[in-house]
N, CA, C and O atoms as a Tinker XYZ file with bonds, in Angstrom:
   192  protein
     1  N    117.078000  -78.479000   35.217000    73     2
     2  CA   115.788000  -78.938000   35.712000    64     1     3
     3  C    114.776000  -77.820000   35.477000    63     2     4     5
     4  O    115.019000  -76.680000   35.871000    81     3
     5  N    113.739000  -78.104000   34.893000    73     3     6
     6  CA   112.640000  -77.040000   34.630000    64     5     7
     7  C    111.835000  -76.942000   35.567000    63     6     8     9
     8  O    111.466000  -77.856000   36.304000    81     7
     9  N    111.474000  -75.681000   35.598000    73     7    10
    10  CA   110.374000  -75.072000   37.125000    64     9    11
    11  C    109.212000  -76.150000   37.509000    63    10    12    13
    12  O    109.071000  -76.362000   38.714000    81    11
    13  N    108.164000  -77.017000   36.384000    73    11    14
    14  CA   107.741000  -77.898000   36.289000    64    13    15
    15  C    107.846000  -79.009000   37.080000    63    14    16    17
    16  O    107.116000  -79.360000   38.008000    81    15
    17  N    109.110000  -79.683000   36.493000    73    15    18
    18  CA   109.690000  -81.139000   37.162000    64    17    19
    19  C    110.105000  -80.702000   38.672000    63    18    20    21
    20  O    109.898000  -81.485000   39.599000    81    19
    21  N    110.793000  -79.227000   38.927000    73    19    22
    22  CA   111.375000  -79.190000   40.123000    64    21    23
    23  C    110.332000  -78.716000   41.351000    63    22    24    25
    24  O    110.654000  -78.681000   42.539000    81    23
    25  N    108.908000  -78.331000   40.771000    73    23    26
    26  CA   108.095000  -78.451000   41.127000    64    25    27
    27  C    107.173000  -79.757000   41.605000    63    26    28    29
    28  O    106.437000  -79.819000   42.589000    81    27
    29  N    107.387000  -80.575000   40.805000    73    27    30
    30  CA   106.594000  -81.483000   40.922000    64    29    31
    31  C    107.529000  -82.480000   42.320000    63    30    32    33
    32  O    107.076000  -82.788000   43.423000    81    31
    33  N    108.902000  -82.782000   41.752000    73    31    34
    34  CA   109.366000  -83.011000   43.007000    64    33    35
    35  C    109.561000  -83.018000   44.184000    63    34    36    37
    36  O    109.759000  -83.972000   44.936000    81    35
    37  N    109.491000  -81.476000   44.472000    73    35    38
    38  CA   108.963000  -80.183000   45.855000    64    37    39
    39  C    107.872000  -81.304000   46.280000    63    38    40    41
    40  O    107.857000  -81.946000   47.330000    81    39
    41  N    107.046000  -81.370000   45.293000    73    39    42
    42  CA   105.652000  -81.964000   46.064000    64    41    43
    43  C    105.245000  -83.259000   46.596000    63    42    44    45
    44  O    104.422000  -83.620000   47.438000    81    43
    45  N    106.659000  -84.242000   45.316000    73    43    46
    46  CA   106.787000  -85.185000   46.337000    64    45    47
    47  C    107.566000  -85.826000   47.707000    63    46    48    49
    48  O    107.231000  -86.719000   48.485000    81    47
    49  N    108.370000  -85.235000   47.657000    73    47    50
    50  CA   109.323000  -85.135000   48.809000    64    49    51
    51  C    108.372000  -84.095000   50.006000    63    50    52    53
    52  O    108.775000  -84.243000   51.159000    81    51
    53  N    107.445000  -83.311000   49.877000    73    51    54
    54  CA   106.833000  -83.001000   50.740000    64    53    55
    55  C    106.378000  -83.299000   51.020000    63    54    56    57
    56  O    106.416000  -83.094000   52.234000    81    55
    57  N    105.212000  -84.232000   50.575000    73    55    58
    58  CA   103.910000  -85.000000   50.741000    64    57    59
    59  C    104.697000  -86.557000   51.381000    63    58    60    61
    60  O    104.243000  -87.534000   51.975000    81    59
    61  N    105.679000  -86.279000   51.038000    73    59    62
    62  CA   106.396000  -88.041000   51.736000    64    61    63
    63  C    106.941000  -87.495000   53.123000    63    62    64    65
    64  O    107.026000  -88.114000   54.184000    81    63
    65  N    107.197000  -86.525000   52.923000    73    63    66
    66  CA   107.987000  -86.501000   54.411000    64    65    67
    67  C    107.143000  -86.031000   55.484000    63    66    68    69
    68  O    107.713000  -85.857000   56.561000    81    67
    69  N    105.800000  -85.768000   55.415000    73    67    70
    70  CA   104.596000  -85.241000   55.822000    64    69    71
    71  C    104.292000  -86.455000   56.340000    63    70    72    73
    72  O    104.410000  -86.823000   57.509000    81    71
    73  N    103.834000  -87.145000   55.260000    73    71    74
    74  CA   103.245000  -88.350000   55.637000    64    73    75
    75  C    104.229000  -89.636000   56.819000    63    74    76    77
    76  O    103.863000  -90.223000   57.837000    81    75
    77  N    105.673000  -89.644000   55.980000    73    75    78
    78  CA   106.421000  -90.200000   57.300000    64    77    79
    79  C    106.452000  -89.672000   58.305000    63    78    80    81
    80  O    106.282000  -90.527000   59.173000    81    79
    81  N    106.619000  -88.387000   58.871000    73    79    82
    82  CA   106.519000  -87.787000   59.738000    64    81    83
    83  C    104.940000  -88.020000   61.015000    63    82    84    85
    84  O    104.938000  -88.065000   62.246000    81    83
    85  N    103.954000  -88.104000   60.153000    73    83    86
    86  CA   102.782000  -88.743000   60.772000    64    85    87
    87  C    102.838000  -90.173000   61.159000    63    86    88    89
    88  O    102.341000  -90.626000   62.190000    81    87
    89  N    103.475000  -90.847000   60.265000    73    87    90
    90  CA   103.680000  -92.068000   60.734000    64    89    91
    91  C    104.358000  -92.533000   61.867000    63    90    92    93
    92  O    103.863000  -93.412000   62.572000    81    91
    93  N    105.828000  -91.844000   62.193000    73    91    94
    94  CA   106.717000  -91.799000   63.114000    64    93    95
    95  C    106.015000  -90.954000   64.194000    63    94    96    97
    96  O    106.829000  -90.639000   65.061000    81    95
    97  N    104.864000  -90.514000   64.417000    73    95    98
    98  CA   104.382000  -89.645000   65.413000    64    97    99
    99  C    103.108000  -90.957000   65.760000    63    98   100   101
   100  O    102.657000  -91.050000   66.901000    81    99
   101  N    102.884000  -91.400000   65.235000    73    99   102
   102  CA   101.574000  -92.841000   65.509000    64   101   103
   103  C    102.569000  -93.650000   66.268000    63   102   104   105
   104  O    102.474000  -93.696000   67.495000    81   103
   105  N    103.702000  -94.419000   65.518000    73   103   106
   106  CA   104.342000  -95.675000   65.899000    64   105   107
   107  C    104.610000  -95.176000   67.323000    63   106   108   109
   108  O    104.198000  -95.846000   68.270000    81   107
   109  N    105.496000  -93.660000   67.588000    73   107   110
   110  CA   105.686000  -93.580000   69.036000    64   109   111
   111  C    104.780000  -93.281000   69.952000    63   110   112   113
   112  O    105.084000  -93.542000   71.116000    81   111
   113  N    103.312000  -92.601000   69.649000    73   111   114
   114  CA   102.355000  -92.745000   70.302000    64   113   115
   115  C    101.672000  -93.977000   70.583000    63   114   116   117
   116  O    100.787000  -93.947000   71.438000    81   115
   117  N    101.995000  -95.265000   69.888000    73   115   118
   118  CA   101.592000  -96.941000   70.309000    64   117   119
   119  C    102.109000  -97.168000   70.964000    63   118   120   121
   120  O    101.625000  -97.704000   71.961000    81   119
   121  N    103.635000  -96.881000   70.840000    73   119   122
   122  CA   104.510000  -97.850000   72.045000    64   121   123
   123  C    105.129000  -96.840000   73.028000    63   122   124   125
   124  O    106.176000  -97.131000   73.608000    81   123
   125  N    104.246000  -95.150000   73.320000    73   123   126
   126  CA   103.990000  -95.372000   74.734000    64   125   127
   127  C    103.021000  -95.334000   75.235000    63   126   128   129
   128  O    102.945000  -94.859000   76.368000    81   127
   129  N    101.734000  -95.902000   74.468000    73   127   130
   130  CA   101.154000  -96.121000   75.023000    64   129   131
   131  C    100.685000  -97.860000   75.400000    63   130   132   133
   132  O     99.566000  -98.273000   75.706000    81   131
   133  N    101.617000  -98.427000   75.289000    73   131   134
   134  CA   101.627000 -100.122000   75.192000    64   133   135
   135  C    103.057000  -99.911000   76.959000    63   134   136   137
   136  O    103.165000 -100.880000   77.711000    81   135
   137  N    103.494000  -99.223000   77.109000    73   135   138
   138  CA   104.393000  -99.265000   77.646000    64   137   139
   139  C    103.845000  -98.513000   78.916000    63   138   140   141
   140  O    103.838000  -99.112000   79.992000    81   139
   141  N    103.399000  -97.260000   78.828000    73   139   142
   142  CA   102.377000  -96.656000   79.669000    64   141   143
   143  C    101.291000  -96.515000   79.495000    63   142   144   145
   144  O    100.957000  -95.526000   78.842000    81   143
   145  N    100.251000  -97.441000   80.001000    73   143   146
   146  CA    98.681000  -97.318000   80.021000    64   145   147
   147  C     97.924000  -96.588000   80.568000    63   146   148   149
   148  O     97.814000  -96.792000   81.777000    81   147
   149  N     97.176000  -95.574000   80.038000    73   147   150
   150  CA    96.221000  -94.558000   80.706000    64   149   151
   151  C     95.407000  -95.471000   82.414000    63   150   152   153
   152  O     94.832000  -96.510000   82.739000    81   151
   153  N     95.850000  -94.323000   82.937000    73   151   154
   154  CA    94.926000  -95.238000   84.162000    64   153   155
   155  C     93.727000  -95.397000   84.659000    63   154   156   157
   156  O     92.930000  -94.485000   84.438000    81   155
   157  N     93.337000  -96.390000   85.333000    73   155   158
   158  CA    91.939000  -96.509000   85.294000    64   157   159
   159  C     91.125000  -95.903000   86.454000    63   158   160   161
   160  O     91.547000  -95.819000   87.607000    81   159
   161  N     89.894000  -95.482000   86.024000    73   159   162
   162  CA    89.513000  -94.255000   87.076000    64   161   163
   163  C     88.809000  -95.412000   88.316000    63   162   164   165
   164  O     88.162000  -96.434000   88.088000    81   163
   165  N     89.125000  -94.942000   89.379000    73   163   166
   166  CA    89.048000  -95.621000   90.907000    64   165   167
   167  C     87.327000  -95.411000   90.623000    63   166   168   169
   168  O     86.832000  -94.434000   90.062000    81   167
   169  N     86.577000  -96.602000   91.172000    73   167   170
   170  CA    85.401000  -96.466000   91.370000    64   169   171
   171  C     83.995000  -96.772000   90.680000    63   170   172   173
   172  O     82.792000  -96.697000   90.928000    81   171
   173  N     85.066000  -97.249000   89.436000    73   171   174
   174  CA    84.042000  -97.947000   87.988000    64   173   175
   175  C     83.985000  -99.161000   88.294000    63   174   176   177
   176  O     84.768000  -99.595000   89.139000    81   175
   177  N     83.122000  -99.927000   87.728000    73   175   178
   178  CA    82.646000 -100.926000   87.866000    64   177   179
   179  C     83.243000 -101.698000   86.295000    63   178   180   181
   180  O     83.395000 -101.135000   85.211000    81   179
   181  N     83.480000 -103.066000   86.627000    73   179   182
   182  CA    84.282000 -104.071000   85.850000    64   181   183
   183  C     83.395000 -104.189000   84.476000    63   182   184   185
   184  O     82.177000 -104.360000   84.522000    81   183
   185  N     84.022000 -104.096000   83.424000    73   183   186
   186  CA    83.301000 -104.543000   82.546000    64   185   187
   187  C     82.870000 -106.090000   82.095000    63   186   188   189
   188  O     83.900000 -106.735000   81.900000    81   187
   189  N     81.888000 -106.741000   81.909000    73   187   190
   190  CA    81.872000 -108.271000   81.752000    64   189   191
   191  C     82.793000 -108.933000   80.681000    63   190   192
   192  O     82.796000 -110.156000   80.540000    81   191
């Protein structure tokens, strides 16, 4: 394998596992936040 190709690979396997890695950090930040909902501050008034 030449420095080139094994380079270029490096970059995609980095840039993918970067990017899954962001992804898997979203999906579990949805479902806890679908599961635990920020709470609502005492004293506001209803929105219409």
């Amino acid at each position: 394998m030449s420095n080139q190709s094994f380079g270029l690979t490096l970059l995609l396997v980095g840039m993918g596992g970067t990017l899954l890695t962001l992804w898997l950090l979203t999906l579990i930040i949805r479902v806890l936040t679908t599961l635990l909902p920020p709470p609502k501050p005492k004293g506001s008034k209803p929105t219409p």
